[in-house]
C-alpha positions as CSV (number, residue, x, y, z in Angstrom):
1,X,0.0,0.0,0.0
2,X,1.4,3.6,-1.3
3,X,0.7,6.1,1.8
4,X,1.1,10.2,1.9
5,X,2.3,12.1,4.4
6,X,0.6,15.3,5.3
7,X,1.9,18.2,7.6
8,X,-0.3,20.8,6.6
9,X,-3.0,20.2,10.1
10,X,-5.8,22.0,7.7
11,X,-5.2,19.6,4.9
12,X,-5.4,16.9,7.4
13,X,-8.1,18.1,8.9
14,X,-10.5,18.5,5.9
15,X,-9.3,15.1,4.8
16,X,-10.8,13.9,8.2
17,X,-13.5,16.1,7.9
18,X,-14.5,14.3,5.0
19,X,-14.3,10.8,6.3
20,X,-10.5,9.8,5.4
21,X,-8.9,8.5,8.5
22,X,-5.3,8.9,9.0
23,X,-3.5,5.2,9.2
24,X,-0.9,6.9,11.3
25,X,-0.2,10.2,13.5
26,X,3.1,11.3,14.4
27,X,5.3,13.6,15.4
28,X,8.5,13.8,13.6
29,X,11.3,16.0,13.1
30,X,9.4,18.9,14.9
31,X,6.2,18.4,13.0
32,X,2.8,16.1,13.2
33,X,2.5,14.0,10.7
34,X,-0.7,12.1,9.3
35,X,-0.6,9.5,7.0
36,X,-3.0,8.2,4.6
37,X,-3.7,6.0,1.8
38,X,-2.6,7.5,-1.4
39,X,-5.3,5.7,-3.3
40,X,-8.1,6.4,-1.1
41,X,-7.1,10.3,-0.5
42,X,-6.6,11.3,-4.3
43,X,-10.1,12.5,-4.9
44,X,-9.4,14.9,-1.7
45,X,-6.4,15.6,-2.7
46,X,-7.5,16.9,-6.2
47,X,-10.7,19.2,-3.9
48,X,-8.1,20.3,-2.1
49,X,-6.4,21.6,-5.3
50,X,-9.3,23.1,-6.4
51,X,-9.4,24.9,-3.1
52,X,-12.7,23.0,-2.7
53,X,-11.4,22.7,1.1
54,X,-13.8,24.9,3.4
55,X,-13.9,22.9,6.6
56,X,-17.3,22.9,8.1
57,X,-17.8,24.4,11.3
């Protein structure tokens, strides 16, 4: 399985927001890190490119 790590907690959120959950949290090298299945988080991805990423509140 091909994974993505994301350190951008915005990005991470709205993919969790969305119903993506991370298969991983850490903290690394002074950052958190959440990582996802690449396969399963390309559709976000491409929202998130079209700045399709307003988080609900």
């Amino acid at each position: 399985m091909k994974t993505v790590k994301i350190i951008n907690p915005v990005q991470a959120g709205f993919y969790f927001e969305n119903g993506l959950k991370p298969l991983d949290i850490y903290f690394s090298r002074g950052k958190w890190v959440w990582e996802f299945d690449k396969d399963e988080s390309n559709p976000l991805f491409t929202r998130w490119l079209n700045n399709e990423n307003k988080m609900k509140y």
